[in-house]
N, C-alpha and C positions, 0 to 999 in steps of 0.2 A: 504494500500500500504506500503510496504516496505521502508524503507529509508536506510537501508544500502549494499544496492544494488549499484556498479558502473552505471553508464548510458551508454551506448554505446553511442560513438559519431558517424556519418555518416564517411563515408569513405571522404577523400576529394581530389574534382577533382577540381584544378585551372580553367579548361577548360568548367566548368558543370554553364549555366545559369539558377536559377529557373524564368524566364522570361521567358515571350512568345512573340516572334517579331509576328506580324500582314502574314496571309497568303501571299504570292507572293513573298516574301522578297527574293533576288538574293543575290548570293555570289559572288560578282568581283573575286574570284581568281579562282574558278574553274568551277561557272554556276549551281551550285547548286540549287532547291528551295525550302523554306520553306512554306508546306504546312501540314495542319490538325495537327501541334503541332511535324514536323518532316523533316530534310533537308530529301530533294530526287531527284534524277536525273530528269530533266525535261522533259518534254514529246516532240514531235516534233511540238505541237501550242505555248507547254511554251517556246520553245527557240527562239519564236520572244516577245522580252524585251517590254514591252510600257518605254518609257523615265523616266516618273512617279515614273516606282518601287524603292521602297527602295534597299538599300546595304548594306551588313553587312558581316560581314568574318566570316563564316563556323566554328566550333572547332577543323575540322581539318587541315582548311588553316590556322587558327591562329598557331595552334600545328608546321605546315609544317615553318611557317614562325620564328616562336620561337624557332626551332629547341628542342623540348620539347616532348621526343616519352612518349607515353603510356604504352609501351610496345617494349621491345629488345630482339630477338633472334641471339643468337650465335651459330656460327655452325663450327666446330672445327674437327680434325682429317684427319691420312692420308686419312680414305677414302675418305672424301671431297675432295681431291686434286685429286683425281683419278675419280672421278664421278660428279663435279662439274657441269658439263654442267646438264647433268638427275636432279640433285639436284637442281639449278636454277630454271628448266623447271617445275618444280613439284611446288617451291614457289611462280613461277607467273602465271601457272594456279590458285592456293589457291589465290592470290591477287584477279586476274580478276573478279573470280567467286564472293566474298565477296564486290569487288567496282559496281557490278553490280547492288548490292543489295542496297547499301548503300554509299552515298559521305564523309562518315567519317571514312571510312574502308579505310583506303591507307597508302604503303609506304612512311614512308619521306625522307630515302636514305640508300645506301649499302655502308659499308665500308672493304676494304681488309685489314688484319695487322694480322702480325705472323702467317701466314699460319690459320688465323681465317676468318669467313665473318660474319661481325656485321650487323643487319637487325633492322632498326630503325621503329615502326611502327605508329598511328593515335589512334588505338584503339589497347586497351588489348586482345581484346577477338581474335583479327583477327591474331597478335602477338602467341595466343598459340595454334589459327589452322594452323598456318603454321605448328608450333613449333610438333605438332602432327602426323601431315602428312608428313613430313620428318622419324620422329620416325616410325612410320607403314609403310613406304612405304621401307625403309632404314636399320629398327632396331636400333642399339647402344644406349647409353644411353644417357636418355632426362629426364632433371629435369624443372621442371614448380615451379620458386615461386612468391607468388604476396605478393604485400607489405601490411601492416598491415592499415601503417595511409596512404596512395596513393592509387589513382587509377594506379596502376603499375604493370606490370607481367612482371619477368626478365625468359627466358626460355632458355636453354644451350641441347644445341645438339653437343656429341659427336663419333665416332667412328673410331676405327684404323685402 
């Protein structure tokens, strides 16, 4: 083996437990459950609670609660101003579709300022399919960059 080789370090997520909480484990903030090594929306038997279960807050409720996104999409230009509503419409079907999947895939809020719309997200990866799907569906330019030492994707969407 080599020794003068850097090591790669992992990426690092604040958010990432290598723990396993015990099956059934609920999320007070959003109903969450943790099952086979994975939150997931609960089924219609899982969402009668026994008193029993444990509680624990989700990565993305912590995230939501910490105000601490994964991932930020900006969305920028005249056309936004002129097409906003279609342009919405297009990011919360991409949301829905993604939180249906997964209880860690969610917005944590939108913010207006300088004719911008900031889109604060849960998870990276949901961050640059919005971030994409504005781009193909819209055009203009869209740059994707994710951080080196974070789990973090910053992605800029803009058109005039």
């Amino acid at each position: 083996m080599r020794k003068d080789r850097l090591i790669q370090e992992r990426i690092h997520d604040p958010y990432y437990e290598e723990k396993k909480y015990p099956d059934g484990v609920v999320c007070p903030g959003c109903g969450a459950v943790y099952e086979d090594g994975r939150w997931m929306w609960p089924t219609e038997a899982e969402k009668i609670i026994s008193p029993e279960a444990e509680e624990y807050l989700c990565p993305a409720c912590r995230r939501i609660r910490d105000k601490y996104p994964a991932g930020v999409v900006i969305l920028s230009g005249g056309y936004l101003k002129a097409h906003k509503e279609e342009i919405l419409n297009l990011v919360n079907n991409v949301i829905e579709e993604e939180q249906e999947r997964s209880p860690l895939k969610r917005l944590i809020n939108m913010e207006e300022a300088d004719e911008k719309l900031v889109l604060n997200f849960t998870d990276d990866h949901l961050a640059r399919r919005v971030g994409e799907a504005v781009g193909r569906a819209h055009k203009g330019d869209l740059e994707v960059k994710y951080l080196d030492e974070a789990k973090f994707v910053d992605v800029s969407w803009h058109r005039d």
